[in-house]
OpenMM code with the backbone's topology and positions (N, CA, C; nanometers):
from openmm import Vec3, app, unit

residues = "UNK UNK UNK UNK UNK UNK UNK UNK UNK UNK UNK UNK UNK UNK UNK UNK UNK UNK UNK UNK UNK UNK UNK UNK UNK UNK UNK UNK UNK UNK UNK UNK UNK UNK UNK UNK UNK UNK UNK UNK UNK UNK UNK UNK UNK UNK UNK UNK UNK UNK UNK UNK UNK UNK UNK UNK UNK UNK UNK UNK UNK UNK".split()
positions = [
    Vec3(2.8568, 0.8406, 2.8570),
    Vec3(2.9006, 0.9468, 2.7700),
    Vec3(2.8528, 0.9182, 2.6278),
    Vec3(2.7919, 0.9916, 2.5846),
    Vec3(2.7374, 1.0140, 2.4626),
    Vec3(2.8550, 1.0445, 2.3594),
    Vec3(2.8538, 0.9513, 2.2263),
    Vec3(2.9776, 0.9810, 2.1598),
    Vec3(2.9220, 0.9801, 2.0191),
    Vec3(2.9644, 1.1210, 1.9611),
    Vec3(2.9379, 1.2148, 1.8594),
    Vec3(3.0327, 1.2308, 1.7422),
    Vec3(3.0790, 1.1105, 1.7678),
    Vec3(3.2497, 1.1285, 1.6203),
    Vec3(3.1422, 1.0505, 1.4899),
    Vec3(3.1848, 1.1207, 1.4268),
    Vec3(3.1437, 1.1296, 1.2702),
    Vec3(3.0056, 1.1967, 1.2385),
    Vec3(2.9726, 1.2568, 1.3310),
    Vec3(2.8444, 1.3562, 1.2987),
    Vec3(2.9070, 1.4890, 1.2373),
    Vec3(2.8199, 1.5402, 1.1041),
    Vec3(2.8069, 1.6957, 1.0521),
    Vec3(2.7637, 1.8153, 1.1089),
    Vec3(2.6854, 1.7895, 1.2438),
    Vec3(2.6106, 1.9124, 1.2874),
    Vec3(2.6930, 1.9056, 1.4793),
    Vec3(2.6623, 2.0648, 1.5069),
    Vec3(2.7245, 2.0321, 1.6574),
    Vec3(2.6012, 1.9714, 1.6945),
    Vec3(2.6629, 1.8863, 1.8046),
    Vec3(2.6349, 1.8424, 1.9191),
    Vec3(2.4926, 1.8911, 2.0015),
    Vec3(2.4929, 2.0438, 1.9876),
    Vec3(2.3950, 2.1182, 2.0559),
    Vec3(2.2358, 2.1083, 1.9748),
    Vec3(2.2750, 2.0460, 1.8327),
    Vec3(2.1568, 2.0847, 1.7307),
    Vec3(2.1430, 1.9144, 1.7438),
    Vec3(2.1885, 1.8494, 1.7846),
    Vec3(2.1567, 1.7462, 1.7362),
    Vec3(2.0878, 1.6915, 1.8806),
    Vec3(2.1159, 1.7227, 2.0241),
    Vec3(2.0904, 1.7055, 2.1229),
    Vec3(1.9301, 1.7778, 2.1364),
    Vec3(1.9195, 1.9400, 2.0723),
    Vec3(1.7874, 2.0318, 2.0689),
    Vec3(1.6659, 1.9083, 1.9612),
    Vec3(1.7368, 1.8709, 1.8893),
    Vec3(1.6265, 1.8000, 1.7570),
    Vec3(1.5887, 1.7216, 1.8369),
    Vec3(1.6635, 1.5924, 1.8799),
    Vec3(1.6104, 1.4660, 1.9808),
    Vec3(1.5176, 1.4895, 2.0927),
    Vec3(1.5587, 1.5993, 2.1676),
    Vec3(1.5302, 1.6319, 2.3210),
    Vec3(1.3749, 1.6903, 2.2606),
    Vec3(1.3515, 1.7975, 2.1393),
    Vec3(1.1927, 1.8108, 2.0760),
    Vec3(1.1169, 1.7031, 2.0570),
    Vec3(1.1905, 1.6278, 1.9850),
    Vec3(1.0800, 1.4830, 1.8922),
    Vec3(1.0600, 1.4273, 2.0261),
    Vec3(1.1329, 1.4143, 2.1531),
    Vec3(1.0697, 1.3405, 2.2139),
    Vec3(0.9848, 1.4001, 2.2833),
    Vec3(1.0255, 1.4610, 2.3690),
    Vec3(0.9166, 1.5537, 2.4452),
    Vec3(0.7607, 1.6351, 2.3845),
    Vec3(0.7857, 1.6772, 2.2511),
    Vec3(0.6400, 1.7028, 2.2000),
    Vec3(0.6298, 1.6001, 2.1001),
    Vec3(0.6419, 1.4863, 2.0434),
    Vec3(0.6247, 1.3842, 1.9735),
    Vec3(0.5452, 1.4479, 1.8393),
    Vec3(0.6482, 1.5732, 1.7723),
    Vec3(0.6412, 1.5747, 1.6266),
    Vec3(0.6466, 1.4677, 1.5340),
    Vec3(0.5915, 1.4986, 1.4291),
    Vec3(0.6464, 1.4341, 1.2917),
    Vec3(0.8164, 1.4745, 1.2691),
    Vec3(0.8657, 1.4045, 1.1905),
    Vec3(1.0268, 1.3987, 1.1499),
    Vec3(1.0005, 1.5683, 1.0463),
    Vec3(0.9339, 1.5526, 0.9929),
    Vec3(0.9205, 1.6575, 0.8568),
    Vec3(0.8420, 1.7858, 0.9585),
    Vec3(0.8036, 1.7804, 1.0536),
    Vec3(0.7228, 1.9177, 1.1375),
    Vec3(0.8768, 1.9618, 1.1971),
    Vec3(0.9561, 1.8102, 1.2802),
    Vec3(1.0874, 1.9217, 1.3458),
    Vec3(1.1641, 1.9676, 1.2223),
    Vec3(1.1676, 1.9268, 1.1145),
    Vec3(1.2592, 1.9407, 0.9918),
    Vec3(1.2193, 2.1133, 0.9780),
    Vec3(1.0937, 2.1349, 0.9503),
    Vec3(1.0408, 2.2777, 0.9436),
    Vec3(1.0812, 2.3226, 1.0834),
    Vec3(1.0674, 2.3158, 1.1892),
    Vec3(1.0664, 2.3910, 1.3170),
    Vec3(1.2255, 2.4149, 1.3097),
    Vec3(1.3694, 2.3376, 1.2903),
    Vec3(1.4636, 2.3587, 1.2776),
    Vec3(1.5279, 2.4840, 1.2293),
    Vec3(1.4433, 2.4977, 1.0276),
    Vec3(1.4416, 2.5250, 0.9653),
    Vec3(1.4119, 2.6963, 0.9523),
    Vec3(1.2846, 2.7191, 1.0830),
    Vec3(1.2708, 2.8190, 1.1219),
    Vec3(1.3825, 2.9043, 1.2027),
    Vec3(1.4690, 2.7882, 1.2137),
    Vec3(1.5461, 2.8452, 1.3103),
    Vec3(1.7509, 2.8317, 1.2861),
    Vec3(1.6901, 2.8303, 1.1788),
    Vec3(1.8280, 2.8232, 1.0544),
    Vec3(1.9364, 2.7253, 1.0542),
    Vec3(1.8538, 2.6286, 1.0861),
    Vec3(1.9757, 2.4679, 1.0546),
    Vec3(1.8541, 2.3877, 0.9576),
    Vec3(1.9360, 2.3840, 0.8319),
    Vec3(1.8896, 2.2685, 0.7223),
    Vec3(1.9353, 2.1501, 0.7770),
    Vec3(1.8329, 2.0715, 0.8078),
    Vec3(1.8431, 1.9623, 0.7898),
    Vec3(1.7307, 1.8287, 0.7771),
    Vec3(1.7361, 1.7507, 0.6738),
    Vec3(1.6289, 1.6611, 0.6180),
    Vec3(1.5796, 1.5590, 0.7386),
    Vec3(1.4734, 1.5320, 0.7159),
    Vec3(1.3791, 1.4353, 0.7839),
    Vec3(1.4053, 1.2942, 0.8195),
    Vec3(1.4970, 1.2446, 0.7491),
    Vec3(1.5753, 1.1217, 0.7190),
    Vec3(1.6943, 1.1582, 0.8262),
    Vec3(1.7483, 1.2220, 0.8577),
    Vec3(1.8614, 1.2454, 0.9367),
    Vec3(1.8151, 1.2560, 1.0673),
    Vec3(1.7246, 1.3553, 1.1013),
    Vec3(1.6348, 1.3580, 1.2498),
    Vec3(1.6091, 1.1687, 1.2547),
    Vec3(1.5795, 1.1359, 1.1815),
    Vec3(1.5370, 0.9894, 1.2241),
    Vec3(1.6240, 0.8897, 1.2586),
    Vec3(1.7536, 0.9074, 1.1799),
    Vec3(1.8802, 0.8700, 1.2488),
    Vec3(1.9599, 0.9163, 1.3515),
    Vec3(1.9256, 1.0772, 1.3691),
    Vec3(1.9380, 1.1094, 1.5379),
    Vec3(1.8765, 1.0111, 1.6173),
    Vec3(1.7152, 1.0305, 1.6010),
    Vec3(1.6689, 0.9945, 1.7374),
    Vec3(1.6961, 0.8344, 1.7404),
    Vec3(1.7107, 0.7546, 1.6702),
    Vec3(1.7255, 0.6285, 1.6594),
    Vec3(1.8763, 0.5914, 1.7681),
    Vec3(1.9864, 0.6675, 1.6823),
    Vec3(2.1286, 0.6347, 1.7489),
    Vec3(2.0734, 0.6730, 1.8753),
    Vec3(2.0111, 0.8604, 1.9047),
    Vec3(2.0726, 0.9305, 2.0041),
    Vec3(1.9914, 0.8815, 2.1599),
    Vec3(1.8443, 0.8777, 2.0839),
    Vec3(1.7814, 0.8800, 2.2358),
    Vec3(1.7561, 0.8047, 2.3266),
    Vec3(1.7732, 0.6601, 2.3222),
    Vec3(1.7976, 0.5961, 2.4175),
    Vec3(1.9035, 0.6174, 2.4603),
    Vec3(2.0080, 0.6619, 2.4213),
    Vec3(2.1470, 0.7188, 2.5046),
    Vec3(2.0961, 0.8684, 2.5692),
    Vec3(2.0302, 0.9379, 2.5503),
    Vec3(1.9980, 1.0323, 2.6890),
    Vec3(1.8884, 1.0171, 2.7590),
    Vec3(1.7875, 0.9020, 2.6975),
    Vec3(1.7385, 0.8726, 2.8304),
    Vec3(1.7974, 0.7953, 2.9684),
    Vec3(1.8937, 0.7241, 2.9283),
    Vec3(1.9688, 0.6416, 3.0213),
    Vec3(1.9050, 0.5509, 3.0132),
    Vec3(2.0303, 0.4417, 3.1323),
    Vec3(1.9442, 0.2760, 3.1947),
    Vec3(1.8084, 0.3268, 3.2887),
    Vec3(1.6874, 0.1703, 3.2512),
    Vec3(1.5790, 0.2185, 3.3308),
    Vec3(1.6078, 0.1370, 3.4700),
] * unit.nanometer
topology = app.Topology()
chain = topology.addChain("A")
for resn in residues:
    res = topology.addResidue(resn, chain)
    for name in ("N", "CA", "C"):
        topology.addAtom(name, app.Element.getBySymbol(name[0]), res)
């Protein structure tokens, strides 16, 4: 279980940002714009602390 206490954004935006950077392997500042297009502000520095905490927790054990 993935645990989300003390994050600012839901769950769903923060799960969509990670699940992009990995799968098309943007720049931090390209998903920052692609987000952006899609009306959640949020800086380049923060995506990087998503994917850092988040994504080895949804890729799972190998």
């Amino acid at each position: 279980m993935i645990d989300f206490k003390g994050v600012h954004y839901p769950k769903s935006v923060i799960l969509l940002a990670v699940c992009f950077y990995v799968r098309y392997a943007v720049s931090y500042r390209d998903l920052e714009e692609i987000l952006a297009e899609r009306g959640v502000t949020v800086d380049h520095a923060t995506l990087n602390r998503w994917v850092v905490k988040f994504a080895p927790l949804i890729s799972g054990p190998i």
